[in-house]
N, C-alpha and C positions, 0 to 999 in steps of 0.2 A: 504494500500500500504506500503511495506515496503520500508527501506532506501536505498537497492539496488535497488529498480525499481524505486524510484526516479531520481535517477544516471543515470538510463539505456539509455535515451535519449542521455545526455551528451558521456557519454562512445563508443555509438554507432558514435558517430558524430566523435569522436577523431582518434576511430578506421578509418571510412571512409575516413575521409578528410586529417588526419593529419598522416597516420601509426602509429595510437595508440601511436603519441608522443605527451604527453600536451606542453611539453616545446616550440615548435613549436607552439603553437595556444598560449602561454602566449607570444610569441615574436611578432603574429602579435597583441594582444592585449595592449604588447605596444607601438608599432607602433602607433596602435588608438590612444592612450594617446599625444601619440608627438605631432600626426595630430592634437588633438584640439585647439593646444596653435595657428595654424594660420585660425582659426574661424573670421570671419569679425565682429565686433566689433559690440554690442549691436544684436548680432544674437541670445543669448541666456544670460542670468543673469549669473553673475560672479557664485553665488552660483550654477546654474543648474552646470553649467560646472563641478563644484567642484564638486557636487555629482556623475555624471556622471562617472571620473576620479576616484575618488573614489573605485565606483564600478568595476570598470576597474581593477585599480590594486588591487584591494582587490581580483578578480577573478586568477590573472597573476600570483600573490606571489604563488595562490595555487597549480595551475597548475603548475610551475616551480619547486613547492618541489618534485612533483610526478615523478620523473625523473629515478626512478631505475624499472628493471622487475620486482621484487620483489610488490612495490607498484601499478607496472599497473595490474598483476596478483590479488591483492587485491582488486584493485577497480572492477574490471571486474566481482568480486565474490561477492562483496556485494547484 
């Protein structure tokens, strides 16, 4: 499998859901982030949280650089 059809899910999903704008799916992604800080206390280990969040924005940054045609026309061709 190459590195494009890796993507191809994600790509496919951005196109559907979001009109092909990631910035839009890193904005509800950090909405999630916000949402954990009011988590009922001892629902999950400080650490889980943390990684979770983590991977959140670590997903959000990237999505949020993709922000030109240029870059969606790239990913799209991967």
């Amino acid at each position: 499998m190459t590195q494009g059809q890796n993507i191809a899910p994600l790509v496919q999903h951005l196109n559907e859901r979001y009109d092909g704008r990631p910035e839009a799916l890193a904005a509800h992604l950090e909405k999630a982030i916000y949402m954990l800080f009011f988590l009922e206390e001892e629902t999950f280990s400080k650490k889980e949280i943390q990684n979770v969040v983590y991977a959140l924005r670590s997903l959000s940054e990237s999505l949020a650089m993709i922000d030109s045609p240029q870059a969606k026309i790239e990913m799209i061709n991967l």
